[in-house]
C-alpha positions in Angstrom: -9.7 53.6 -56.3 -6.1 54.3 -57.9 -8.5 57.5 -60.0 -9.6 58.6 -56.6 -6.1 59.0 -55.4 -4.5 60.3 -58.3 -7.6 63.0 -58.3 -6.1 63.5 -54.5 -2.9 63.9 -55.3 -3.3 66.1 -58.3 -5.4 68.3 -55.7 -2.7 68.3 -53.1 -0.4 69.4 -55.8 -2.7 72.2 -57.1 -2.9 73.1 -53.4 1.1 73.2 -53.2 1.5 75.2 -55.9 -1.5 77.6 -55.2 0.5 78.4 -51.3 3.9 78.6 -53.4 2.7 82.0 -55.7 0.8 83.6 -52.2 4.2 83.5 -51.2 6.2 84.5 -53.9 3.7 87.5 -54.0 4.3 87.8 -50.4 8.2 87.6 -50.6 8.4 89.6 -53.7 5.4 92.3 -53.6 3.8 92.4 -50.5 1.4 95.4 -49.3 2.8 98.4 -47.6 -0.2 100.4 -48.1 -0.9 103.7 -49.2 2.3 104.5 -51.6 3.3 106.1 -55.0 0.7 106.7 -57.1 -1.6 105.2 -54.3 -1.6 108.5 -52.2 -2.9 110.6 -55.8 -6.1 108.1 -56.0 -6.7 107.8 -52.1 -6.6 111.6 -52.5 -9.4 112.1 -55.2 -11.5 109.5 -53.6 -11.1 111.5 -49.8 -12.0 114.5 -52.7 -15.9 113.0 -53.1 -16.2 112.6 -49.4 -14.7 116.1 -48.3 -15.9 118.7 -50.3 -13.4 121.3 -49.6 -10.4 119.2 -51.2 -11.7 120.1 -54.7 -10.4 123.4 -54.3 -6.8 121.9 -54.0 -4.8 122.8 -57.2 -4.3 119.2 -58.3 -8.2 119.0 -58.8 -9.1 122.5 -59.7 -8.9 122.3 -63.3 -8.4 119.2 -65.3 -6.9 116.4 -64.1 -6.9 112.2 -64.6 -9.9 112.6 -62.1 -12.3 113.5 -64.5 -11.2 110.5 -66.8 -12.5 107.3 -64.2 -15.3 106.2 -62.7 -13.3 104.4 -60.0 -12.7 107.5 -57.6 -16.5 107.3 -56.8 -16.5 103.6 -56.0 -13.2 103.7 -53.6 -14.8 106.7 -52.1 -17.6 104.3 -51.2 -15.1 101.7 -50.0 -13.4 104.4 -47.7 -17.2 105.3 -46.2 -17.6 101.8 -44.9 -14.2 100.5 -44.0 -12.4 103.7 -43.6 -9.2 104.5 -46.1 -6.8 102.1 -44.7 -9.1 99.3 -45.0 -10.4 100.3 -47.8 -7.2 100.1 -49.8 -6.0 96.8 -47.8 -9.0 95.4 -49.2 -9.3 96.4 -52.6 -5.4 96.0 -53.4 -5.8 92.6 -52.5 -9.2 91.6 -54.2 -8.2 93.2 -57.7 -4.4 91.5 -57.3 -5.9 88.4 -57.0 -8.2 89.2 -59.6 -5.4 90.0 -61.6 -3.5 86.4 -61.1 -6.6 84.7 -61.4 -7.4 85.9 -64.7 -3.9 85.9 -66.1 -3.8 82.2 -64.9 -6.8 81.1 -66.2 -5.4 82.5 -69.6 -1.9 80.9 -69.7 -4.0 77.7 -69.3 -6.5 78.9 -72.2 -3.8 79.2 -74.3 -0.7 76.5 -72.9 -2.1 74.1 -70.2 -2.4 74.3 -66.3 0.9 73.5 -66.0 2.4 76.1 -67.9 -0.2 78.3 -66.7 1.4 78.2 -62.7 4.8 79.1 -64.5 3.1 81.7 -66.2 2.0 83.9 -62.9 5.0 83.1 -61.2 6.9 84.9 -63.8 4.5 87.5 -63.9 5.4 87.7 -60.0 9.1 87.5 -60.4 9.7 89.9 -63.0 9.3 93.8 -62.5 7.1 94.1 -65.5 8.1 98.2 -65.8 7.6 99.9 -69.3 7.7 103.5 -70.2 10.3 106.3 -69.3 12.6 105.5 -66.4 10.4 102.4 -65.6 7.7 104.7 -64.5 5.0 102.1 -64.5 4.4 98.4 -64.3 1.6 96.2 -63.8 0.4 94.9 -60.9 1.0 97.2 -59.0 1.4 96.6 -55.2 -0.4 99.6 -54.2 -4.1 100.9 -55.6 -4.9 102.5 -58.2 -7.1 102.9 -61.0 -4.9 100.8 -63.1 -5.0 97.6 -61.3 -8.8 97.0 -61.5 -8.6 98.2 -65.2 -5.3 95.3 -65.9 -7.8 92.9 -64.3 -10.6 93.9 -66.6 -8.5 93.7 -69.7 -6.8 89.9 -68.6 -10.5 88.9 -67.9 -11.3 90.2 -71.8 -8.8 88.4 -73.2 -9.5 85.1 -71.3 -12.9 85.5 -72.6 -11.6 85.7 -76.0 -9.4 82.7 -76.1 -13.0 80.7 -74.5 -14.5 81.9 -78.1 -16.8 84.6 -75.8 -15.5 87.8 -78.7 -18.9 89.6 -77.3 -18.4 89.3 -73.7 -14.5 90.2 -74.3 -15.1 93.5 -76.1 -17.9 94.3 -73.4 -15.5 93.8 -70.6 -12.9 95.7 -72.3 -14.9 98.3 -73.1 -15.8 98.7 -69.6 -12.6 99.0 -68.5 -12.3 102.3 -70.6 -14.9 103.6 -67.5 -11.9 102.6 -65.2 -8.5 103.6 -66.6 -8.6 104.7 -70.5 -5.1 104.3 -70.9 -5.0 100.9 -69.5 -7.8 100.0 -71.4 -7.5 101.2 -74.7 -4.2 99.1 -75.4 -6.6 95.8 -74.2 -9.4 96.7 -76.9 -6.9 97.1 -79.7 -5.0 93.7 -78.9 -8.8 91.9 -79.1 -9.0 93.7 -82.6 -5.7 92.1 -84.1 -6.7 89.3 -82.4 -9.3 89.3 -85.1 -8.0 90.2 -88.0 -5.2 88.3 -90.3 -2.1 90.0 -89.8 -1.7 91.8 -93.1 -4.7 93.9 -92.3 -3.1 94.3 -89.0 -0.1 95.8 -90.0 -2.1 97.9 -92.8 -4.3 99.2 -90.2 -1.1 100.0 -88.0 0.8 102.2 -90.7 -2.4 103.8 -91.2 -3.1 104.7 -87.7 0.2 106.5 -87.2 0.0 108.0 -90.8 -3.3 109.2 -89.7 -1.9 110.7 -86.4 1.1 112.2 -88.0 -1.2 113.8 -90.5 -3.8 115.3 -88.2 -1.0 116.6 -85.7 0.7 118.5 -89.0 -2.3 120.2 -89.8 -3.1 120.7 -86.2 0.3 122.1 -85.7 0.3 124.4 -88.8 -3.3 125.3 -89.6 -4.7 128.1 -87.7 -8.6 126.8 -87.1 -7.5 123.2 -86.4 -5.0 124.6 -83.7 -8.5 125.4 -82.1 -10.0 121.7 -82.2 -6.6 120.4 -81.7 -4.8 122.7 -79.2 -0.8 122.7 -79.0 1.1 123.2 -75.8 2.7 126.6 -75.5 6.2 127.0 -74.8 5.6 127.9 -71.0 2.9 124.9 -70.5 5.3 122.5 -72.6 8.7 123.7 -70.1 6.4 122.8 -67.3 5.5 119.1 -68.7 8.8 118.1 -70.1 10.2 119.1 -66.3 8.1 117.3 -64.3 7.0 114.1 -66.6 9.8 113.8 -69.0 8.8 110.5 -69.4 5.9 111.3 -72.0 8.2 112.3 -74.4 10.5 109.6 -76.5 13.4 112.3 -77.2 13.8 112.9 -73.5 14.2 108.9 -73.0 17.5 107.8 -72.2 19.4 104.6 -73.2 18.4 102.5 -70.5 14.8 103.5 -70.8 14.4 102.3 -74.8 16.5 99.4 -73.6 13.5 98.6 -70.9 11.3 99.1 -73.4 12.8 96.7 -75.9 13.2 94.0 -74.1 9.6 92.5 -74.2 10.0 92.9 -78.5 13.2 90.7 -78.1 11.4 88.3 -76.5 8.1 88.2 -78.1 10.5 87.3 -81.2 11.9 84.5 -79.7 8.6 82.9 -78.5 7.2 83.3 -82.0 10.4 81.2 -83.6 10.6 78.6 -80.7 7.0 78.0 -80.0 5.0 76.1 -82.9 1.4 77.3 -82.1 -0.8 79.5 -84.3 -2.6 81.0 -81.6 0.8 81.3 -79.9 2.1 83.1 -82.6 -0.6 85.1 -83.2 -0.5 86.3 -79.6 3.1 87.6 -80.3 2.2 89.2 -83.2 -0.7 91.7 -82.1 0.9 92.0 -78.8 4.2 93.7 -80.8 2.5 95.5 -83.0 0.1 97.0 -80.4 3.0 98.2 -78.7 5.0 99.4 -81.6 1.7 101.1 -83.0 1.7 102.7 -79.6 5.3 104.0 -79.5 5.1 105.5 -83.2 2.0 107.2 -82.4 4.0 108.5 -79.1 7.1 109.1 -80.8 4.3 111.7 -83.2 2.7 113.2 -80.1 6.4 114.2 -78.8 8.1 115.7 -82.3 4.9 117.2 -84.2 3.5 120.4 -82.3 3.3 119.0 -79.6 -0.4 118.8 -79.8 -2.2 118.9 -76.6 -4.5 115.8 -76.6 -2.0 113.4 -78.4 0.5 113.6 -75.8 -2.2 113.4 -73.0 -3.0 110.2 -74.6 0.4 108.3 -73.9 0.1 106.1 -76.3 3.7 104.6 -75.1 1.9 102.9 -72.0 0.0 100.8 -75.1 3.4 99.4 -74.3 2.4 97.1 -71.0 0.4 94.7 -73.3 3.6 93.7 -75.1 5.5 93.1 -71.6 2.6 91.5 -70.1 2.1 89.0 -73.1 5.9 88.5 -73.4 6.0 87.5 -70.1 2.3 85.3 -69.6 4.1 83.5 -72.8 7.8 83.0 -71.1 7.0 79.5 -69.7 6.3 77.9 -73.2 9.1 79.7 -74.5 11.7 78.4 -72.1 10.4 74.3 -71.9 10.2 74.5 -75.5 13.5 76.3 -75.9 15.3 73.7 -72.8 14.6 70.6 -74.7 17.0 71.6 -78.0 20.2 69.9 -77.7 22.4 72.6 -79.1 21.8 76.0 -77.3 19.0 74.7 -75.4 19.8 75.3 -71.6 22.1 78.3 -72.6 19.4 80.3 -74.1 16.7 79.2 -71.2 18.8 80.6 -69.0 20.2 83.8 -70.6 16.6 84.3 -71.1 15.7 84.0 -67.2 18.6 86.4 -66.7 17.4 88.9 -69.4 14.3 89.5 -67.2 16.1 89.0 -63.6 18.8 91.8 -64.2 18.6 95.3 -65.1 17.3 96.3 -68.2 20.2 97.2 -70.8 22.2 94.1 -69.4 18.6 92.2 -69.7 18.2 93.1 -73.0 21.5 91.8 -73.8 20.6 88.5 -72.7 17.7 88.5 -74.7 19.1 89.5 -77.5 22.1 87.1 -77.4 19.4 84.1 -76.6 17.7 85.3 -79.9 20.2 85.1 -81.7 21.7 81.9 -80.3 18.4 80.1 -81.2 18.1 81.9 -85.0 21.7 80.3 -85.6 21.4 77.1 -84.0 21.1 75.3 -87.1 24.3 76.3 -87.6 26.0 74.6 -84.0 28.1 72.1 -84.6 28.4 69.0 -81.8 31.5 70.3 -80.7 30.3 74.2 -80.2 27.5 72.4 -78.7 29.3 70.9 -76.1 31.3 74.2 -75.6 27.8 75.4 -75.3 26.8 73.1 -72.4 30.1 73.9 -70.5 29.1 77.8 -70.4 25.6 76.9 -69.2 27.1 75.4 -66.3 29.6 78.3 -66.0 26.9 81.0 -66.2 24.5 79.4 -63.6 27.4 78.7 -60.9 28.8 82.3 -62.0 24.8 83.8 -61.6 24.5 81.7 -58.2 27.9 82.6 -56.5 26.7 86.2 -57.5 23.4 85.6 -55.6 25.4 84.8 -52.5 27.2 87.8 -52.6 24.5 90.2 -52.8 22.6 88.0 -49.8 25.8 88.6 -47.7 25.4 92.4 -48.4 22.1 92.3 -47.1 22.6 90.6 -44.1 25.8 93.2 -43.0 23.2 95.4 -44.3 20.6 94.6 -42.1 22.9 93.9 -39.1 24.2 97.4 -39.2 20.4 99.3 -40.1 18.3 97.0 -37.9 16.1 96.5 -41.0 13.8 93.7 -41.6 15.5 91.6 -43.8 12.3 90.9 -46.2 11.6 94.8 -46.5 15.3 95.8 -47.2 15.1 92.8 -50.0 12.1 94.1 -51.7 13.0 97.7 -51.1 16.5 97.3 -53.2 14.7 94.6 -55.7 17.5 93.1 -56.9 18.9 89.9 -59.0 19.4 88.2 -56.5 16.2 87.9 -54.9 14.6 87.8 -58.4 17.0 85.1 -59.8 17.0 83.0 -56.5 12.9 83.4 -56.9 13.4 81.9 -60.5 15.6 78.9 -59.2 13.0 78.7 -56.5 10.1 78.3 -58.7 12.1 75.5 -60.9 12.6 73.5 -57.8 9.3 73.7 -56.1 7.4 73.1 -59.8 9.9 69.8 -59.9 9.0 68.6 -57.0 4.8 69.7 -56.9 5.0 66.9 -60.4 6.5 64.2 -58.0 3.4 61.2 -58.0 3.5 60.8 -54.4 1.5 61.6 -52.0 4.0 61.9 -49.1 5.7 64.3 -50.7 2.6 66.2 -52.2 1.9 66.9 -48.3 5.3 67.7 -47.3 5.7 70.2 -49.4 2.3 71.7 -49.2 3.4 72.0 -45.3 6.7 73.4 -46.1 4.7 75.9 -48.3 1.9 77.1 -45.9 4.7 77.1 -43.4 6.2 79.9 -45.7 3.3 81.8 -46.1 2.9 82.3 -42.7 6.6 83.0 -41.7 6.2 86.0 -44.6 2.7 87.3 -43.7 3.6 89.7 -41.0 6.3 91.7 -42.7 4.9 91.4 -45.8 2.1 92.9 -45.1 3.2 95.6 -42.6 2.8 99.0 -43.3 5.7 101.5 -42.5 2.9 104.4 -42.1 -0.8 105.2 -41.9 -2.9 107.4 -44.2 -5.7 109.5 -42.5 -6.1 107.4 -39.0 -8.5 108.5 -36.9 -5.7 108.7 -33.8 -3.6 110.6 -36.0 -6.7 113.1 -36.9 -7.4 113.6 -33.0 -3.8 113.8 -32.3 -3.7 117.4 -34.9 -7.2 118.5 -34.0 -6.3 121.9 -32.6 -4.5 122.5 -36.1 -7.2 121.2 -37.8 -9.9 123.4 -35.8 -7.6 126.5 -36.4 -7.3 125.7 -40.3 -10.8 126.8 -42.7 -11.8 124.0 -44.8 -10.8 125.5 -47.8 -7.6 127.0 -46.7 -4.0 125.7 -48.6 -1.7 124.5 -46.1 2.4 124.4 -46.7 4.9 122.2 -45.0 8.5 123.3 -45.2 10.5 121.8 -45.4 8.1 119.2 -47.1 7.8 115.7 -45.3 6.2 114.0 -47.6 4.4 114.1 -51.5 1.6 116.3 -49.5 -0.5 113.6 -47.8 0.3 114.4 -44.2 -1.8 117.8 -45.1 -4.6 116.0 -47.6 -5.5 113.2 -45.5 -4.5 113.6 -41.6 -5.4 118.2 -41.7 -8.1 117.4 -44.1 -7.2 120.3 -46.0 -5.9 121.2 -49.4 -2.2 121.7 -49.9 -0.5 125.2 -51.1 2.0 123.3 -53.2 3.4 119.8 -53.3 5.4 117.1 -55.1 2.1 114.9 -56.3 -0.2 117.9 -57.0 2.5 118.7 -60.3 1.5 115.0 -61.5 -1.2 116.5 -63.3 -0.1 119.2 -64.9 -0.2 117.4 -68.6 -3.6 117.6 -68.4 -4.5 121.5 -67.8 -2.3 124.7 -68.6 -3.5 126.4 -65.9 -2.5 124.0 -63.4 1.2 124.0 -64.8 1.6 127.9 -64.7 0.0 128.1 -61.2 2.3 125.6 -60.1 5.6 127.3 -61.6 3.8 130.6 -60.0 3.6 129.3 -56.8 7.2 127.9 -57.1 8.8 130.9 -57.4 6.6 132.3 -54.5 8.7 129.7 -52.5 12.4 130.4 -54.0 12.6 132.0 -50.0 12.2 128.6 -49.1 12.9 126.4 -51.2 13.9 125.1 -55.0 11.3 123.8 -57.3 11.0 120.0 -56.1 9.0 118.9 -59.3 11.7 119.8 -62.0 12.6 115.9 -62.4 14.2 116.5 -65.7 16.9 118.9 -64.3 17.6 116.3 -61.4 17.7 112.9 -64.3 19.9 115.1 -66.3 22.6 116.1 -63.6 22.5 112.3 -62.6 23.4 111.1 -65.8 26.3 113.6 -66.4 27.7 112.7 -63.0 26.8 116.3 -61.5 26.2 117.1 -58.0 22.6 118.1 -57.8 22.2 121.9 -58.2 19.0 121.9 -56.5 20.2 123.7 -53.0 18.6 122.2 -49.3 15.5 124.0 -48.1 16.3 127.2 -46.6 15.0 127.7 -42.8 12.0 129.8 -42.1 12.4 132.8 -41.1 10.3 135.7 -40.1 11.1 137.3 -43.0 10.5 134.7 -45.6 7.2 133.5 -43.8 5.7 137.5 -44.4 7.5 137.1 -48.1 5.9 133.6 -48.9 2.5 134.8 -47.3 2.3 137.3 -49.4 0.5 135.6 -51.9 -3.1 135.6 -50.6 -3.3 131.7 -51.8 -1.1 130.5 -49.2 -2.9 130.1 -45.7 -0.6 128.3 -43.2 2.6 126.9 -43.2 3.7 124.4 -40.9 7.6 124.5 -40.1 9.9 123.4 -37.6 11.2 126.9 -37.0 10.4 128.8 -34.1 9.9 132.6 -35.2 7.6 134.1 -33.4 3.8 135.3 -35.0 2.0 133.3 -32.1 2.0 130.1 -34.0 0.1 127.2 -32.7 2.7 124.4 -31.2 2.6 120.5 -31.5 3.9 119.2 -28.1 2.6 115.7 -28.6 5.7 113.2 -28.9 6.2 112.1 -32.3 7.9 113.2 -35.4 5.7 116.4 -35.3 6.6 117.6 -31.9 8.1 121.3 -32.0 6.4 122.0 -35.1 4.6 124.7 -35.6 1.8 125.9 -37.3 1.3 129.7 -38.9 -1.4 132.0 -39.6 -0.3 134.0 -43.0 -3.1 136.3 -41.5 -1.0 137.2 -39.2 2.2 137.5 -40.8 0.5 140.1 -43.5 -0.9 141.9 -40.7 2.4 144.3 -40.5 2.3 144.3 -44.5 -0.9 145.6 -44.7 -0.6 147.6 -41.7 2.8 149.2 -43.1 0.9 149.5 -46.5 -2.2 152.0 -44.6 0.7 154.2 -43.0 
């Protein structure tokens, strides 16, 4: 009878806990729909059901498209639930797919109690690597990534159940998904079976290797044809628009981002004392090290084409996703020492709660702290204990400050007070999550069943309070009333005709998925342009065939650099349309409407409807070239 009730209670617990990460994720991530990134792989799936998109520049020549088998799959989604849906649905599946996994392998490796640590840290902190934080995992919109992460956790769960085989086939079918995901997944299996001297052999060889082949590459005329470099004019392009895939255009706080997860892997590898622990940390830094040497090649020798199409800095999310699955361990082991203990368990919850150089900082002082501890004597000790205490009431008085801002915040805006939190994704809410999670893991280890059930009520109670804002979604993609509303454009527009908004709205998904119809030149069709010359000159050609109009939008180096120096932008406003600019613009017989606010005459087709739209108009570069070409005959 008492083993029935203990099974009940440990149930209720597991219950608890399970309705205290949906709502984390809820409070913390949310869905919000089609965003980011989200709009480029909604865009190439709407490509395989609507033939005329492939003549859009983004997929004309090469591009990431060509490189996954998941564009055909969501396209298959979007046929039976529609886009929306479609993306709801998946987001959600492969998240939880994600967790699960992850979860299952923090209890592989340090118990099921760890292991609901382990994913609420992986909620909690950002988990952005790369140039200016450009990715992270888990990411709360779709993409090809997120299925491909939940492939590669699932591998390496299968590898700590002793199931090599099934690990590597899982793995390798990730590759199918997101190569540059997956690859980073593979190679962690592989020094997960080897001893680490080979490891680091086979490490130094790989980038001596790489280094080698890009110098010959770079200064041998016949490899330069197996191997091609980037030209001056297709490498301006890149470094402009995706600075990020080159290491001497990071900045401090980027290598700072990127360091962090090192730091820390080097503390769990002194404080925890587990082989399989250990050995976690070590292939986990050296696959990311391996990956920002080989990076750090692509970006100085040549640069040779393929090499820095590979980004081997993403390898880079392994280390911050093992850094973190492995942060529980590290802080109960690290709490128990009398010394530094609670000092360096909490510096290291503030080294992944704040920003990354003052993160770092924290994690590097907690390192250091722990290395020397040996050294603490009782009375530095107690010193020691005294600035825990200090810290965490400093950290917490700091925590209500930043809530007060939000609420004058949203009391002025009228903003919902659980968007305007995750929008600005600060300390606060991360650090108050962390606290959060302490408290509520406390109390789920409580042996009684009164409380089990109170606080699985409080929980569920939660979840539902958060569900409707968490999941609400500012805007639509592609809505069939949004599609009827613009019909008339849409009937006046040929399939295959590029369409220009100016001034631009939005990243080009107002024209790709309400019109249908390919854009003439927008922010997310110059995400590709690492991947095909062509694409990069036609975009700079088509730029300047909108000076009239407007400044290049996709030189993101230009705007990162005047930031940092503390200049005013340089980049001027968009320029009104004019009757003159419109014939200027039009002129280029790629361009085929342009929708504008502007009101200049050429018999444009009007938008009366109310809505953010109304007043616009739309324009037939027919019909502005008419007098051209007329003038030209006379």
């Amino acid at each position: 009878m008492h083993s029935s009730i203990q099974g009940f209670q440990t149930k209720i617990s597991a219950f608890a806990l399970a309705l205290f990460l949906a709502g984390l994720w809820l409070l913390l991530r949310g869905y919000h729909g089609i965003i980011e990134d989200g709009q480029i792989y909604a865009f190439q799936a709407i490509a395989r059901i609507h033939p005329q998109l492939a003549s859009d520049l983004y997929l004309q020549n090469t591009s990431q498209d060509r490189f996954t088998a998941f564009s055909p799959f969501y396209a298959l989604a979007i046929e039976v639930l529609g886009l929306e849906h479609a993306a709801r649905l998946l987001t959600l599946l492969f998240t939880f797919w994600f967790l699960a996994a992850a979860f299952s392998a923090a209890r592989a490796i340090a118990g099921r109690d760890r292991a609901w640590l382990a994913v609420a840290c992986l909620l909690i902190t950002a988990g952005n690597y790369g140039g200016s934080g450009v990715f992270r995992f888990a990411e709360d919109f779709l993409t090809a990534r997120l299925p491909a992460e939940a492939l590669i956790v699932t591998s390496l769960l299968s590898y700590l159940r002793g199931r090599k085989g099934l690990a590597v086939a899982v793995a390798t079918l990730a590759l199918f998904v997101h190569p540059l995901v997956a690859l980073p997944g593979l190679l962690l299996l592989l020094c997960l079976s080897l001893p680490n001297q080979m490891i680091v052999v086979g490490a130094c060889g790989s980038i001596l290797a790489t280094s080698a082949i890009a110098s010959v590459a770079a200064n041998v005329s016949w490899a330069s044809g197996v191997l091609p470099m980037m030209d001056p004019a297709w490498l301006g392009v890149v470094q402009e628009r995706s600075q990020f895939l080159f290491l001497q255009l990071w900045s401090f706080r980027d290598w700072t981002l990127n360091a962090r997860p090192f730091f820390c892997l080097a503390l769990t590898a002194l404080a925890v004392r587990d082989g399989r622990i250990h050995k976690l940390c070590v292939a986990a830094a050296i696959v990311g090290a391996t990956g920002l040497a080989v990076a750090a090649v692509a970006s100085l020798i040549g640069p040779i084409a393929l090499l820095v199409q590979g980004q081997a800095w993403r390898w880079v999310w392994i280390t911050v996703f093992m850094s973190i699955l492995l942060l529980p361990a590290t802080l109960l082991q690290i709490w128990r020492d009398k010394k530094c203990g609670p000092l360096c368990s909490l510096l290291l919850v503030m080294g992944w709660t704040l920003t990354a150089t003052n993160g770092l900082a924290c994690v590097s002082l907690a390192l250091v702290l722990w290395t020397t501890r040996r050294t603490i004597s009782d009375r530095i000790a107690r010193v020691f204990r005294w600035l825990f205490l200090a810290l965490l009431v400093a950290a917490m008085a700091w925590v209500v400050v930043e809530f007060c801002g939000f609420a004058t915040s949203i009391h002025v805006t009228g903003e919902a007070l659980l968007g305007a939190m995750q929008s600005k994704d600060t300390f606060a809410l991360r650090f108050s999550a962390a606290l959060l999670v302490a408290m509520v893991w406390r109390l789920a280890r409580i042996k009684n069943m009164r409380s089990q059930v109170l606080l699985a009520g409080a929980l569920f109670a939660m979840v539902i309070f958060d569900l409707p804002a968490a999941l609400k979604e500012p805007r639509t993609r592609g809505a069939a009333a949004d599609i009827a509303e613009f019909s008339d454009w849409e009937r006046a527009i040929p399939p295959a005709s590029t369409v220009l908004v100016a001034p631009a709205r939005d990243v080009g998904a107002f024209v790709w998925f309400t019109l249908g119809r390919p854009n003439y030149l927008a922010i997310d069709q110059s995400a590709g342009v690492v991947f095909s010359r062509e694409t990069a000159l036609e975009v700079q050609r088509r730029s300047q065939v909108l000076l009239p109009l407007m400044d290049p939008n996709w030189k993101i180096l230009t705007k990162l650099s005047a930031a940092a120096a503390n200049k005013r932008n340089s980049e001027a406003p968009p320029r009104p349309l004019t009757a003159l600019s419109l014939r200027r613009i039009c002129s280029d017989s790629q361009l085929g409407f342009v929708i504008s606010p502007e009101n200049i005459g050429f018999a444009p087709i009007v938008h009366d409807s109310p809505g953010p739209w109304k007043g616009w108009s739309l324009y037939d570069c027919h019909k502005a070239r008419a007098p051209l070409e007329e003038g030209t005959l006379m």
